[in-house]
C-alpha positions, 0 to 999 in steps of 0.5 A: 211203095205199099200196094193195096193187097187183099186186106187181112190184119197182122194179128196173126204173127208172133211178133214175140215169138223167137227167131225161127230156127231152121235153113235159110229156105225153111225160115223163107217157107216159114216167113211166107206161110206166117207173113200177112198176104197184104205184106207178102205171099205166094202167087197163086200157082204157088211157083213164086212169091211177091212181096207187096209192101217192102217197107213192112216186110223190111220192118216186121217180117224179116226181123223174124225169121232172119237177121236184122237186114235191109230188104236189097240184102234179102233180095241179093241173098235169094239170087246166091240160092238160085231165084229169079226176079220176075216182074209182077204188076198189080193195079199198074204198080211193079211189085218185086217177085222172086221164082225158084226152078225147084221150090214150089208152095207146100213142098218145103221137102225140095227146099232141103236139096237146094244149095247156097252158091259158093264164090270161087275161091282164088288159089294162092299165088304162091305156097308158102316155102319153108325156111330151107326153101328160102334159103336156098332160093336166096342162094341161088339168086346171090350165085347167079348175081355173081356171075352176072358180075363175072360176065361184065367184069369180062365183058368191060375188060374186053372193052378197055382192051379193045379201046387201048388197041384203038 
């Protein structure tokens, strides 16, 4: 849903100009300083940014400064660097905000230290085993099967012994 936000025409982005190059965060700050403010901007603190018309900044401004993507995976991938939703009501409409403990409007420095959180890799189960190594647990499983059948060969022999006394 658009909201009404301070009006100022989009005139003034390139929409011809190439990708913009640089780390995520660099192409966010990018994205902000260029975007229209009725699209998207910073809160006037400057510690977080609103964006005030999803449709347009979904169609228009993403397309720019990252791959192709629908504004929930640009929202999910804030979250992997650390930003917080925080709610923001303007004219009784919720709009969508985003907060970084760290990054703050004109410090695109900070941006540099802030790192993508990586999923925990699972370990292996098992390391990979050698052909020796499978060999010779093959191996120990066939001896250990044949005293398995050793022990109830005995332990029916005993039982036919014990039937014949009966």
């Amino acid at each position: 849903m658009a909201v009404a936000a301070p009006s100022v025409p989009l005139d003034h982005l390139d929409f011809d100009s190439p990708q913009v190059e640089g780390t995520y965060l660099e192409r966010l700050y990018a994205m902000l300083d260029q975007c229209s403010p009725t699209i998207a901007s910073w809160t006037p603190n400057g510690t977080a940014f609103v964006v005030y018309d999803v449709e347009a900044l979904e169609a228009t401004v993403l397309p720019q400064f990252f791959k192709p993507i629908k504004f929930a995976s640009f929202a999910r991938h804030l979250g992997s660097y650390g930003f917080r939703k925080v709610k923001c009501v303007m004219d009784n409409s919720v709009l969508y905000g985003f907060r970084h403990a760290t990054l703050v409007r004109g410090q695109i420095h900070e941006a540099r230290a802030v790192q993508r959180r990586q999923r925990p890799r699972r370990p292996d189960p098992t390391p990979p085993q050698t052909d020796e190594e499978i060999l010779q647990d093959v191996i120990g499983q066939v001896n250990q099967l044949r005293a398995d059948m050793a022990a109830t060969k005995s332990m029916l022999k005993t039982l036919l012994e014990l039937n014949d006394l009966e």
